[in-house]
MARKOL-216421 format. One record per residue: x, y, z of N, C-alpha, C, CB in turn; residue in three letters. Coordinates in pm, 1 decimal. Glycine has a CB too. Example, Ala and Ser with C-alpha at 12.3 -4.5 7.8 and 13.67 -1.06 7.14 Angstrom:
MARKOL-216421
1319.0, -569.0, 780.0, 1230.0, -450.0, 780.0, 1320.0, -330.0, 780.0, 1130.8, -447.3, 904.6, ALA
1285.0, -225.0, 708.0, 1367.0, -106.0, 714.0, 1290.0, 3.0, 787.0, 1408.4, -59.8, 572.5, SER
end
This chain:
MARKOL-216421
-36.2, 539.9, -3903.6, -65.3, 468.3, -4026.7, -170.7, 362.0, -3995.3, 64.5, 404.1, -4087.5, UNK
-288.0, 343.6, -4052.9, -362.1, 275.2, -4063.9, -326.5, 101.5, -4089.3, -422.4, 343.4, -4145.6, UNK
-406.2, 19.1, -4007.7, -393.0, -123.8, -4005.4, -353.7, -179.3, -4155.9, -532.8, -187.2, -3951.1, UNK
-437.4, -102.6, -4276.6, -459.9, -165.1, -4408.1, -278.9, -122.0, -4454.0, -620.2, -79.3, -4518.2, UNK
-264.2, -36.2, -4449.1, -121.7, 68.3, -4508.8, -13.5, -27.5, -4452.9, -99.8, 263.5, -4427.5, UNK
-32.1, -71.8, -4350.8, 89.3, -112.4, -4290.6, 112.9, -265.3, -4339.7, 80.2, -95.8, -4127.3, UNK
3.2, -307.1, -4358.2, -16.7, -475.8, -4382.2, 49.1, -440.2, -4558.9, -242.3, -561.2, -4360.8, UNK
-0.5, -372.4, -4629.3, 2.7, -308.6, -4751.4, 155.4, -280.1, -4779.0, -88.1, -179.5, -4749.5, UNK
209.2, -216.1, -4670.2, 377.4, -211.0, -4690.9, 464.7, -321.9, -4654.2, 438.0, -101.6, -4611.2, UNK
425.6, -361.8, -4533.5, 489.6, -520.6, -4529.0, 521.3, -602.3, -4596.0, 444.8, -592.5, -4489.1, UNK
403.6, -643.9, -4685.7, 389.3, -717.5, -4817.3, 490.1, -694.8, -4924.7, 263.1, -685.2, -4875.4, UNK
511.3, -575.2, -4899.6, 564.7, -509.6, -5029.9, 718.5, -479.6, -5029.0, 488.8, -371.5, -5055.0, UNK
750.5, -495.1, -4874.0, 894.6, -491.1, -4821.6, 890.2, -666.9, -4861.8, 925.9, -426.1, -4622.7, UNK
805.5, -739.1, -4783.3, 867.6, -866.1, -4778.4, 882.9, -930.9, -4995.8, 732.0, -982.3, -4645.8, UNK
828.4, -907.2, -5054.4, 795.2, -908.2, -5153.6, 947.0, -866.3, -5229.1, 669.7, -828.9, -5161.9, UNK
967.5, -780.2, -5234.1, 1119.1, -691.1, -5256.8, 1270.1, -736.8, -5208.4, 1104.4, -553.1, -5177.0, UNK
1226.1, -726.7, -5122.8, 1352.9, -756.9, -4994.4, 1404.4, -931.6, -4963.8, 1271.8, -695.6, -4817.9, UNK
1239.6, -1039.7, -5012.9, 1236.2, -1146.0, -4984.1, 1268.9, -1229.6, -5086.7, 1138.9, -1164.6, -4934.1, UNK
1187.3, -1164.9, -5225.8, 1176.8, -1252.3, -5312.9, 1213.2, -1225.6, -5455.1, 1065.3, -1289.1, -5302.3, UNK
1200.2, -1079.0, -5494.6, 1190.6, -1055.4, -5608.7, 1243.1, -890.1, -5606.0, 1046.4, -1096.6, -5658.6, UNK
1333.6, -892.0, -5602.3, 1473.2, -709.0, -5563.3, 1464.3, -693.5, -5696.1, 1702.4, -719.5, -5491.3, UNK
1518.3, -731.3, -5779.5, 1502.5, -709.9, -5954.7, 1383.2, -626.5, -5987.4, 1476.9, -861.7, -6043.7, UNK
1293.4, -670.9, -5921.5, 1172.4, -672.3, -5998.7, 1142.0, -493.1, -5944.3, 1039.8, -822.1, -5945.3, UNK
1208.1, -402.0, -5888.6, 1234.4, -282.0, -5903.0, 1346.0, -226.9, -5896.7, 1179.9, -233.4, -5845.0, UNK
1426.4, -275.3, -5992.2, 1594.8, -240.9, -5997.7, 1636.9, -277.5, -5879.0, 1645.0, -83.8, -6020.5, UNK
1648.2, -326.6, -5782.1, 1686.7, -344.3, -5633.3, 1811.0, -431.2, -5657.0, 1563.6, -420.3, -5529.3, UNK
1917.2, -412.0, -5578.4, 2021.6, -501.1, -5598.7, 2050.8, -596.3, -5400.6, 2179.2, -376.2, -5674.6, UNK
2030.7, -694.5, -5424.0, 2026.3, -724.5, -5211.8, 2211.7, -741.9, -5244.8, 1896.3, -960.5, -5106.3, UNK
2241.8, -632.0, -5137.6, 2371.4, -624.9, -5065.6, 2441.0, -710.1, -5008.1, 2369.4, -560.4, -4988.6, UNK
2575.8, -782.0, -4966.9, 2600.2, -850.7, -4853.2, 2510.3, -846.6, -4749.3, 2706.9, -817.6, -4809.5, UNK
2470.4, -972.7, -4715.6, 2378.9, -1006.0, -4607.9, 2251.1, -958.6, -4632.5, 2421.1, -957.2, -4483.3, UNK
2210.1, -931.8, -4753.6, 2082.2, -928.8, -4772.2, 2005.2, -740.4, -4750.8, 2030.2, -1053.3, -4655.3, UNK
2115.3, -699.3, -4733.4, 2135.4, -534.4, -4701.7, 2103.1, -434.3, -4808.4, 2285.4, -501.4, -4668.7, UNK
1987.1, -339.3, -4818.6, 1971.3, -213.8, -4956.1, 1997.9, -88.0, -4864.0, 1779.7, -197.6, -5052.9, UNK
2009.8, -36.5, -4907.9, 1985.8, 166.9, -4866.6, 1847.5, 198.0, -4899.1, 2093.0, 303.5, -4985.1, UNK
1832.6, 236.4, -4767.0, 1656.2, 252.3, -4757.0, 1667.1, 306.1, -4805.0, 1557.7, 280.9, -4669.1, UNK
1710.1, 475.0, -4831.2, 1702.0, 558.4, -4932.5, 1683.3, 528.3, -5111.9, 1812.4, 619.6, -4903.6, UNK
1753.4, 390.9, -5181.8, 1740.4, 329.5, -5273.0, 1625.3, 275.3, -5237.7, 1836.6, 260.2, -5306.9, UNK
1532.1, 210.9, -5168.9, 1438.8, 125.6, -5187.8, 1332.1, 228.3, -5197.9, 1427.1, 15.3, -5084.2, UNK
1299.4, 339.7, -5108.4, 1226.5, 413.9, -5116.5, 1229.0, 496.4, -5262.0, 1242.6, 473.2, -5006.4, UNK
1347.5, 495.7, -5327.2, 1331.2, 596.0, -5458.1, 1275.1, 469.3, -5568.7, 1513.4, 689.1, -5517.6, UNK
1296.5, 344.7, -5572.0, 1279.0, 171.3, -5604.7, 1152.6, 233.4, -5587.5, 1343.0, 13.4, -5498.6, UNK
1114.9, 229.7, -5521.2, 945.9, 176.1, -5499.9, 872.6, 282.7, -5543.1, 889.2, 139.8, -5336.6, UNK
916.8, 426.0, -5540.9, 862.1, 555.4, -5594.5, 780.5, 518.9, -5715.1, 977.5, 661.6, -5632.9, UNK
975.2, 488.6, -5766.4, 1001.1, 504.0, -5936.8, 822.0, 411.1, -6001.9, 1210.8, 375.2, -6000.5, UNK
835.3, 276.3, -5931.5, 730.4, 208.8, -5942.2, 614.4, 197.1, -5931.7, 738.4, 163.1, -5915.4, UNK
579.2, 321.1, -5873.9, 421.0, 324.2, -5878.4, 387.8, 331.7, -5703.4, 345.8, 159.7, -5969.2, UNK
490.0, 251.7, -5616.3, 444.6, 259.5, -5460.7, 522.9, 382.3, -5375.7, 483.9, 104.0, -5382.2, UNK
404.7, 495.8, -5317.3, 487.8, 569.8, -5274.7, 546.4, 536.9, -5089.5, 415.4, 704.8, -5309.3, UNK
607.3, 532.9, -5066.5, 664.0, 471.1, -4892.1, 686.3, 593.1, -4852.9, 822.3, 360.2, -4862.6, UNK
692.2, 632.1, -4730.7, 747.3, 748.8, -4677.4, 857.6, 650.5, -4569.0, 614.7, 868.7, -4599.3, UNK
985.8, 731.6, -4498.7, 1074.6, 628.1, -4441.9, 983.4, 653.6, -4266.2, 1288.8, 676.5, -4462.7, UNK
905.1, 748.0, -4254.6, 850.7, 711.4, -4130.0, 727.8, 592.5, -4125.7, 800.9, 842.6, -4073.0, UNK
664.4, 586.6, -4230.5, 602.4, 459.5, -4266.1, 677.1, 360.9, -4292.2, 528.0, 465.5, -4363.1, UNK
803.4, 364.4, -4356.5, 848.9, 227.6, -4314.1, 901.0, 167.5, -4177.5, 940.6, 205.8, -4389.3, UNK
962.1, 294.9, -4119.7, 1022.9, 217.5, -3972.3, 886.5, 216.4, -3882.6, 1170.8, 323.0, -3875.1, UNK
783.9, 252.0, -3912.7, 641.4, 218.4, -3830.5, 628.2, 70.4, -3895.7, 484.0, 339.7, -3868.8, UNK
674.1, 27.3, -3988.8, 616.8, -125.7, -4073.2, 734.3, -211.1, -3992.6, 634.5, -135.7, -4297.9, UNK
881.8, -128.0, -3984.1, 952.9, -267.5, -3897.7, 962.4, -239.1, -3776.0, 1101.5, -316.4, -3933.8, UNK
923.6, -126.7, -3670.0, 875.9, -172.0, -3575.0, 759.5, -172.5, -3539.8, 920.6, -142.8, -3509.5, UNK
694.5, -261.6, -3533.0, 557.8, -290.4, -3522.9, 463.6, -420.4, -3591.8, 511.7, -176.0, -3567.6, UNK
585.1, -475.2, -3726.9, 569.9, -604.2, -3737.2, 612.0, -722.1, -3667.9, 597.8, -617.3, -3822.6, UNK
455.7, -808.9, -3642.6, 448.3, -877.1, -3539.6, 505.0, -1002.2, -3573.2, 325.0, -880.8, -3490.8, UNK
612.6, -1011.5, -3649.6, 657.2, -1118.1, -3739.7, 837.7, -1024.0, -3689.5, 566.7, -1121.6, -3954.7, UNK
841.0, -932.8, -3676.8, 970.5, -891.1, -3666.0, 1108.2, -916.4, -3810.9, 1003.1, -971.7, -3529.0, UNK
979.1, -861.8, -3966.1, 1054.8, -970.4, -4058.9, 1165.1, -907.4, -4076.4, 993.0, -1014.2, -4199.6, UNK
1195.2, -748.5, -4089.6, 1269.8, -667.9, -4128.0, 1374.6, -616.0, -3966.7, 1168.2, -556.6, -4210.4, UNK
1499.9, -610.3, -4061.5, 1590.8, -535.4, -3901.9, 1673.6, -400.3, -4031.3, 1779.9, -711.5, -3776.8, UNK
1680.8, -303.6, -3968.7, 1776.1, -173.8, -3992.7, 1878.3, -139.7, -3910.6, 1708.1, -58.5, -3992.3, UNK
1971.6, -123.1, -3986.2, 2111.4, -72.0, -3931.9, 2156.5, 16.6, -4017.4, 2219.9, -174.8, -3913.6, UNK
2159.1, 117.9, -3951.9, 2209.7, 269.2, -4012.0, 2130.1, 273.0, -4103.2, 2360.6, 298.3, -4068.2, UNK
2160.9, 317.6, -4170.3, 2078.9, 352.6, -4337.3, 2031.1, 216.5, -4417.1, 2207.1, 437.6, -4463.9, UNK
2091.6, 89.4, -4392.7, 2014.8, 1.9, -4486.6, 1864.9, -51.4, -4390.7, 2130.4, -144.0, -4539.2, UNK
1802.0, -136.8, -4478.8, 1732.9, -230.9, -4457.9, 1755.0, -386.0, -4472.7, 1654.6, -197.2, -4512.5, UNK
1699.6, -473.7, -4450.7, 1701.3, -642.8, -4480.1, 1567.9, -707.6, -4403.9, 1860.6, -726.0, -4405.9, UNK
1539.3, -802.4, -4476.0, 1477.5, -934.6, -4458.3, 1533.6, -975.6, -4385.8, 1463.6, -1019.4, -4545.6, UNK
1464.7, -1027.3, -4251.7, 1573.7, -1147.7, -4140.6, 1604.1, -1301.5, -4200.6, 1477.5, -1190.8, -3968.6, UNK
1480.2, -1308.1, -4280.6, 1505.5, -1468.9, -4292.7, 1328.2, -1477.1, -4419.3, 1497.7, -1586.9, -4063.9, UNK
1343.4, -1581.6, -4458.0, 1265.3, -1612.0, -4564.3, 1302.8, -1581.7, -4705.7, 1156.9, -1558.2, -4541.0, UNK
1387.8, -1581.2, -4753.0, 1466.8, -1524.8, -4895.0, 1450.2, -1652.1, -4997.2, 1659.5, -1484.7, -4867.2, UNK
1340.2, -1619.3, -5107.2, 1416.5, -1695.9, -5242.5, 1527.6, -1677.3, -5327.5, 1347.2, -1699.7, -5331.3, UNK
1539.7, -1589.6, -5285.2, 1671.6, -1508.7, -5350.9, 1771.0, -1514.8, -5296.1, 1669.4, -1379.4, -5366.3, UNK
1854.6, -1591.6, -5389.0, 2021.9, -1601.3, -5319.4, 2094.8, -1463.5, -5228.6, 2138.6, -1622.4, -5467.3, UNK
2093.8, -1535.2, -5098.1, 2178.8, -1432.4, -5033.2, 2225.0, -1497.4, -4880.9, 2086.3, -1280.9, -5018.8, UNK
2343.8, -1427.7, -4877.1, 2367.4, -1513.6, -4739.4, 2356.1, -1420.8, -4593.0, 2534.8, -1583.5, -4747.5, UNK
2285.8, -1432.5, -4535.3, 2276.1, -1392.5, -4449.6, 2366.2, -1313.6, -4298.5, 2226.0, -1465.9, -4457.1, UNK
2454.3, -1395.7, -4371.2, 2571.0, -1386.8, -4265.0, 2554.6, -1467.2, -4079.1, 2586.5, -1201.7, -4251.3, UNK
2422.5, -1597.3, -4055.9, 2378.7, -1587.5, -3969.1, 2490.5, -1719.9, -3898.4, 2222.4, -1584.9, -3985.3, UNK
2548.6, -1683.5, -3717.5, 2647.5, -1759.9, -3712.6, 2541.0, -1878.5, -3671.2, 2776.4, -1712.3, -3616.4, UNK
2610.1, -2035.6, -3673.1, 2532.6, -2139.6, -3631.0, 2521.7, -2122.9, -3482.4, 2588.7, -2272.2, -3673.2, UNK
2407.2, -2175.0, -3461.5, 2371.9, -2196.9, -3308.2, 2334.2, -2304.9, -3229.7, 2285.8, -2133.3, -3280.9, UNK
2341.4, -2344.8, -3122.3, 2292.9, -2474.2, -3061.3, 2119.4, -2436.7, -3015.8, 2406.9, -2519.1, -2909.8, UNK
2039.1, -2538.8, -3062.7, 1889.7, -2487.1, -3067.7, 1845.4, -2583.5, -2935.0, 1791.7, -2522.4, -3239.5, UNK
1765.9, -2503.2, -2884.2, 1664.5, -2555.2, -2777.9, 1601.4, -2713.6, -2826.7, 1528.2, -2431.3, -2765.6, UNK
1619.4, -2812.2, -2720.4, 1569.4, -2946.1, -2683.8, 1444.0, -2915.7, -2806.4, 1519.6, -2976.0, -2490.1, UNK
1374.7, -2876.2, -2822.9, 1227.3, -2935.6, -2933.5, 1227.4, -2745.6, -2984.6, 1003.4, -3028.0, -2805.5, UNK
1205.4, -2773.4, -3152.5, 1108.5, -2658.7, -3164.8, 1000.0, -2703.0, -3263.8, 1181.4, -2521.5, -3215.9, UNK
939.0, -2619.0, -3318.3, 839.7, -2665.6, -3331.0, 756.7, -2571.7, -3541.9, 764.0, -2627.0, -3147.3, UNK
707.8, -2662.0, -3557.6, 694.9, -2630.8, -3706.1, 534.3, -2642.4, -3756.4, 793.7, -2742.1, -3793.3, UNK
424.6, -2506.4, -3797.1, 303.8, -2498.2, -3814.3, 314.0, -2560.1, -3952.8, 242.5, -2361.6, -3792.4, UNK
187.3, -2629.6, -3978.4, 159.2, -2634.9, -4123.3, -7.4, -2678.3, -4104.1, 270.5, -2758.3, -4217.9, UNK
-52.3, -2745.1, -4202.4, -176.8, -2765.5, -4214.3, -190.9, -2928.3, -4249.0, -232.8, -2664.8, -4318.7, UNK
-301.7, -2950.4, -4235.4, -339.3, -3176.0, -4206.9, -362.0, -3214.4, -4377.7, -579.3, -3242.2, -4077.1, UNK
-339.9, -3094.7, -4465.7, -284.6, -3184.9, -4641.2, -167.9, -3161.7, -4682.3, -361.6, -3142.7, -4787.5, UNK
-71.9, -3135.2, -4555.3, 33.0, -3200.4, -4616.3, 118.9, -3302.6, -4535.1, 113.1, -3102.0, -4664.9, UNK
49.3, -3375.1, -4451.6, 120.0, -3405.6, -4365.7, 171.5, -3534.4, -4412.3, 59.5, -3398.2, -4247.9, UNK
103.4, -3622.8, -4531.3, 151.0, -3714.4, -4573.8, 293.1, -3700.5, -4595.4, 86.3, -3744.7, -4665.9, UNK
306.5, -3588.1, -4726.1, 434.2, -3567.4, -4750.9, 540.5, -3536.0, -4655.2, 433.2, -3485.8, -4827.3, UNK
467.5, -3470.4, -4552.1, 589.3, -3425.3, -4449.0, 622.4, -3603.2, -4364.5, 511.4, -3263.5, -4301.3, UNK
507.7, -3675.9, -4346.9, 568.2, -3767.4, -4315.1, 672.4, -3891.1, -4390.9, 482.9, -3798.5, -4268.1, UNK
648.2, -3916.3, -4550.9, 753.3, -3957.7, -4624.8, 862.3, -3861.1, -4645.1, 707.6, -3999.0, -4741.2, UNK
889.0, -3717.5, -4605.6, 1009.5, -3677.3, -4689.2, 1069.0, -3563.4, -4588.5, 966.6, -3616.4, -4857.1, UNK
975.4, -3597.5, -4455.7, 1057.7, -3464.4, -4391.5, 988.4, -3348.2, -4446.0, 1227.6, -3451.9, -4434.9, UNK
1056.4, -3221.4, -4318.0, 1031.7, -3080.1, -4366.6, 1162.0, -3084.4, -4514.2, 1069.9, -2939.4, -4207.7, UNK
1111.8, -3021.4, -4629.0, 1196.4, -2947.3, -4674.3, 1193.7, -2824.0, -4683.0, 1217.1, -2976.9, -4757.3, UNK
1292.7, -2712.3, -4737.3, 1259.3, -2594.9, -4773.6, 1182.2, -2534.4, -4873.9, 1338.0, -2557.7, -4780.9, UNK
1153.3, -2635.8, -4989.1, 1059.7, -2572.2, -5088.0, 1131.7, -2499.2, -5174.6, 957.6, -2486.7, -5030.9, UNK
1100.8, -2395.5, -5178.3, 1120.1, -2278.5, -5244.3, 1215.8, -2164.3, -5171.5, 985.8, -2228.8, -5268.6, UNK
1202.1, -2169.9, -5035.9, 1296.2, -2148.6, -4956.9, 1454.1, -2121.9, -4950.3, 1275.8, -2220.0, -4910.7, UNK
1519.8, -2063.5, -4869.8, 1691.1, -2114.9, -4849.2, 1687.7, -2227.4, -4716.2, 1816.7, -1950.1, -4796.1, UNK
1561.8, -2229.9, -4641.7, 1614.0, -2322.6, -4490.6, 1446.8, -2331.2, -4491.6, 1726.0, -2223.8, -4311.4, UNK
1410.5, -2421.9, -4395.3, 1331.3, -2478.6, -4350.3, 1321.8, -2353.6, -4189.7, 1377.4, -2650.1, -4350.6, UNK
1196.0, -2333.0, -4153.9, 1183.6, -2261.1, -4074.6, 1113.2, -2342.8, -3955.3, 1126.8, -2152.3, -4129.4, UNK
1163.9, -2267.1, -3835.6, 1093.4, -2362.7, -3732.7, 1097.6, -2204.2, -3585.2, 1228.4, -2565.8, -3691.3, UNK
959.8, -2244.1, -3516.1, 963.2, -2161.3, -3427.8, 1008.5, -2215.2, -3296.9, 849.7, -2105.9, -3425.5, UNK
1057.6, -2125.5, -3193.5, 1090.8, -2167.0, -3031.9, 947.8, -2181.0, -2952.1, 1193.0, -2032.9, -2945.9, UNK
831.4, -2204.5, -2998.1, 736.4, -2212.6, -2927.4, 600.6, -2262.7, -2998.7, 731.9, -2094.7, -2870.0, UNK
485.0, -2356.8, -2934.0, 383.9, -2409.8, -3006.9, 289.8, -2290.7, -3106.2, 296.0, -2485.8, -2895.3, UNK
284.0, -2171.3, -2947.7, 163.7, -2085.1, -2995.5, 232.5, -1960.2, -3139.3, 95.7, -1983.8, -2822.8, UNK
362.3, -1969.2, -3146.2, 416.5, -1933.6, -3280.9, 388.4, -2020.0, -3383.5, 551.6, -1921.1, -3280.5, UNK
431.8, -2151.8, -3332.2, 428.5, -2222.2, -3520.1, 282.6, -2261.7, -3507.6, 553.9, -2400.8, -3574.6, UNK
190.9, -2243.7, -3383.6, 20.6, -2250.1, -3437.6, 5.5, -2094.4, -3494.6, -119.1, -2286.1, -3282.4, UNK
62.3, -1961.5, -3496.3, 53.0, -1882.4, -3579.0, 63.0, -1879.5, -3725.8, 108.4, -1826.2, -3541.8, UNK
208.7, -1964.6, -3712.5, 257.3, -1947.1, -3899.4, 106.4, -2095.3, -3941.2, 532.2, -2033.1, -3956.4, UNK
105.7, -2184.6, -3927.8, 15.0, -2254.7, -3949.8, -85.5, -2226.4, -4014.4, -12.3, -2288.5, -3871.5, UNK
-201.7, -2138.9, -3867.6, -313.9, -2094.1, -3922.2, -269.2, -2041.0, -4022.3, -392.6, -2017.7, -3852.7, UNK
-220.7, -1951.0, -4133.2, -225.4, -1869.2, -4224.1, -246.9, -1954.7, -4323.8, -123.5, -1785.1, -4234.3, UNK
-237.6, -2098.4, -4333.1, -275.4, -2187.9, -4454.1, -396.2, -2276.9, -4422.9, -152.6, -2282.6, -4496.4, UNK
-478.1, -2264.4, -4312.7, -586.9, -2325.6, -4278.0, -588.5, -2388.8, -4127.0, -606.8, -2421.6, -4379.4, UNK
-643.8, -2463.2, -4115.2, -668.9, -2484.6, -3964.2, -533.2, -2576.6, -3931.2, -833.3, -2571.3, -3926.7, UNK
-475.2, -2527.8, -3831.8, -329.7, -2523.2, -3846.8, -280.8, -2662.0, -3720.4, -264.7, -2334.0, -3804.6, UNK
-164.3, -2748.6, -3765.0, -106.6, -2876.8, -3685.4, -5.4, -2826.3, -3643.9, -74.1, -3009.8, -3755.1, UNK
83.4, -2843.8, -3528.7, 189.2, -2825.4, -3531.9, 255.6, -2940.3, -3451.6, 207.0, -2702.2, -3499.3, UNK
362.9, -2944.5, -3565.0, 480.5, -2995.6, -3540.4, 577.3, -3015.1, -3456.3, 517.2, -2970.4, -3587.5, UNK
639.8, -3119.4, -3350.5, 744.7, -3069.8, -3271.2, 857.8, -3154.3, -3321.5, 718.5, -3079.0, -3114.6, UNK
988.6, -3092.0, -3330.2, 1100.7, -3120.7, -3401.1, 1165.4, -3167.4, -3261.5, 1172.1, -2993.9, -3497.1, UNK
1258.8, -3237.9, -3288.5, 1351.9, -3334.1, -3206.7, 1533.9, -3232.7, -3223.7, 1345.1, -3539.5, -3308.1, UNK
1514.6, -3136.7, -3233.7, 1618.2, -3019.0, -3246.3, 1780.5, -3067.3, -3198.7, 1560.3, -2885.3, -3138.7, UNK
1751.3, -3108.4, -3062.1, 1864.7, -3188.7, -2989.8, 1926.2, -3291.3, -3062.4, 1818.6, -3252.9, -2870.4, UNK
1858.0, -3387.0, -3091.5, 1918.7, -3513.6, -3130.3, 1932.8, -3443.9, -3299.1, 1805.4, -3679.7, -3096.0, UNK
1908.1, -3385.3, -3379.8, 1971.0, -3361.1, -3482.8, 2026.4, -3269.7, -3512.4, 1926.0, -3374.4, -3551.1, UNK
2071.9, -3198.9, -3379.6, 2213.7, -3174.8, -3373.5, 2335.4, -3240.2, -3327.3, 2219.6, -3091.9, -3323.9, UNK
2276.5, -3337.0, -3268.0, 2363.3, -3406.3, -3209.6, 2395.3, -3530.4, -3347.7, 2297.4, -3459.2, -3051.8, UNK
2335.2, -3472.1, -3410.4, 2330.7, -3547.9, -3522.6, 2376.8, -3509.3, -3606.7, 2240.8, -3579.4, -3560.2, UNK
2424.9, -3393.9, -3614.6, 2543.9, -3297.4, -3726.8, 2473.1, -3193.7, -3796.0, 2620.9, -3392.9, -3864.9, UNK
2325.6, -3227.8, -3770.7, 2247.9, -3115.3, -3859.3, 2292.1, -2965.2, -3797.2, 2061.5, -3137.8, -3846.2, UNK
2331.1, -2869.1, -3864.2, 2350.0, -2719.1, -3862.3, 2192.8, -2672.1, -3832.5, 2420.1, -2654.4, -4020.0, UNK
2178.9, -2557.4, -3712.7, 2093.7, -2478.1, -3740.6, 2161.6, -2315.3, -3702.8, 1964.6, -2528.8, -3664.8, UNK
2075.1, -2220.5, -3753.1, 2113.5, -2043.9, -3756.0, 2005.8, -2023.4, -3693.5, 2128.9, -1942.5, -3906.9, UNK
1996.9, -1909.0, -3615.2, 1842.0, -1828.1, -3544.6, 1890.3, -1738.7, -3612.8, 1796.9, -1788.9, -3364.2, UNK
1776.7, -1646.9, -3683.7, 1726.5, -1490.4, -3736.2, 1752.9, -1415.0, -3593.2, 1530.1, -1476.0, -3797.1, UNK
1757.9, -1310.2, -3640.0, 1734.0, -1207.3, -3553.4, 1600.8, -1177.1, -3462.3, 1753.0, -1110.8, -3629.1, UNK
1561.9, -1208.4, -3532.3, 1392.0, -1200.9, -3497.6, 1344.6, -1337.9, -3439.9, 1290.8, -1170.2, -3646.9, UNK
1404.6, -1450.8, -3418.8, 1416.2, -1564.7, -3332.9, 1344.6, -1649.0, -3399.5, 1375.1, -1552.3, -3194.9, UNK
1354.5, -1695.6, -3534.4, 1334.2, -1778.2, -3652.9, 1427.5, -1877.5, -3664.1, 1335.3, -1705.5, -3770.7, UNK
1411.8, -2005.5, -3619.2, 1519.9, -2084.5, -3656.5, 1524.4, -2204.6, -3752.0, 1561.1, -2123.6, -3552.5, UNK
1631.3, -2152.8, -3844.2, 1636.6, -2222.6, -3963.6, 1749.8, -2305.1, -3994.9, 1623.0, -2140.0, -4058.0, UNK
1705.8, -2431.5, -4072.7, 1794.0, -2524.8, -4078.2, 1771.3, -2608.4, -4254.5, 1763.0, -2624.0, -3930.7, UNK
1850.8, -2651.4, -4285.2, 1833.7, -2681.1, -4423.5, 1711.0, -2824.4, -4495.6, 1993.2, -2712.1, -4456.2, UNK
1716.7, -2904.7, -4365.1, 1597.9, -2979.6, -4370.9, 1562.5, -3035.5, -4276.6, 1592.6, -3058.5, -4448.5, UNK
1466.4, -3094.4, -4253.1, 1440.5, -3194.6, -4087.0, 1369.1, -3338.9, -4139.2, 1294.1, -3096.6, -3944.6, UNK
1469.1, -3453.2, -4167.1, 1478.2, -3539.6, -4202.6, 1318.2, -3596.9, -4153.7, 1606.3, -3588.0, -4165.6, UNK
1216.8, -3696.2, -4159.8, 1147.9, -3770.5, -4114.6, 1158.0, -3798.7, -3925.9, 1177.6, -3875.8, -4206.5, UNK
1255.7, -3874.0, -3913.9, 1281.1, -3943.6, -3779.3, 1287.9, -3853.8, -3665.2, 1408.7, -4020.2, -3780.6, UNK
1314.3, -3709.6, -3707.7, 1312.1, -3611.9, -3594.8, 1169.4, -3579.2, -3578.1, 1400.0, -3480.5, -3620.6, UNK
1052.3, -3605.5, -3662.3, 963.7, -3511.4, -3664.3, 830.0, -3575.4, -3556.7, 927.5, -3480.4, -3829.9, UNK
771.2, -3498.8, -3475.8, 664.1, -3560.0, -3417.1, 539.9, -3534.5, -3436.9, 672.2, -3553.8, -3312.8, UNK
448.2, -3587.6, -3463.4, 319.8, -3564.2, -3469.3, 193.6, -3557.8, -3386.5, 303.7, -3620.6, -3530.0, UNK
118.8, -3463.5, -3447.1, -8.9, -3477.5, -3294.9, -66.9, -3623.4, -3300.4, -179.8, -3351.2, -3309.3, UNK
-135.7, -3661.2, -3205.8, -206.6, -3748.1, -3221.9, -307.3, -3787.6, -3297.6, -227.0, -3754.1, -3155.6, UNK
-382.9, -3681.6, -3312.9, -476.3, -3689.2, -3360.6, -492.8, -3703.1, -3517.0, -523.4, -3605.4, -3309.9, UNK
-318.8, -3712.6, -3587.8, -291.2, -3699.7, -3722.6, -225.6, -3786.4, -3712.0, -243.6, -3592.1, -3785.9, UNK
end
């Protein structure tokens, strides 16, 4: 499958699966779970045709790792506007991780903290050259290092994705560090 097809189905899983299941009869299962077989006849019905070897070429091989399969369903690891619970158990997170964004919003991030937005959790990566990935995608990209330890030690809850996404419901101000140069 071609670079364009695959970027093209991704979108369209994450789109479905992430944000908007309704929006082709889709119903998200416990833990965020469909029958590929339903999504593929979903997406037919709609105008997008998927084949299921094009899709398991889209989740293995996305470099984001957004999608995981078990047996016959599919799911989103993490990023959902759409109410669903994940089922993910809490975890104790590594001393610092770290959070991309871009230098117009940093005001706000510095009065109010990360929030989730639009989100269910606030996302944060285990490494700089990840959250300088998610970053760049909104412009020339800052990243963030979170104080992870002390706000857990601070009662804050965090979950890791499957795909090693770790999410937490907000990251108050006082944890957050900034480059220098911002």
């Amino acid at each position: 499958m071609d670079d364009r097809r695959t970027a093209k189905v991704s979108k369209y899983l994450s789109k479905h699966l992430r944000h908007q299941p309704e929006r082709i009869g889709l119903t998200l299962g416990d833990g965020g779970w469909v029958e590929i077989d339903t999504l593929i006849a979903a997406a037919t019905v709609h105008g997008f045709r998927i084949t299921r070897a094009e899709l398991d070429h889209v989740v293995a091989t996305n470099d984001k790792q957004r999608f995981a399969v078990e047996g016959t369903r599919i799911r989103a690891n993490q990023g959902h506007t759409v109410e669903v619970d994940l089922g993910l158990p809490t975890a104790a997170p590594p001393p610092y991780l770290y959070h991309g964004t871009v230098a117009r919003n940093l005001d706000a991030i510095r009065a109010e903290g990360l929030r989730a937005m639009n989100r269910h959790d606030v996302h944060l990566s285990p490494d700089r050259e990840t959250a300088t990935r998610v970053g760049a995608r909104r412009g020339r990209p800052v990243v963030l290092s979170v104080d992870a330890d002390a706000m857990h030690r601070d009662g804050h809850v965090f979950r890791v994705s499957d795909n090693g996404v770790w999410l937490t419901e907000a990251v108050p101000p006082q944890y957050l560090r900034f480059p220098e140069s911002h």
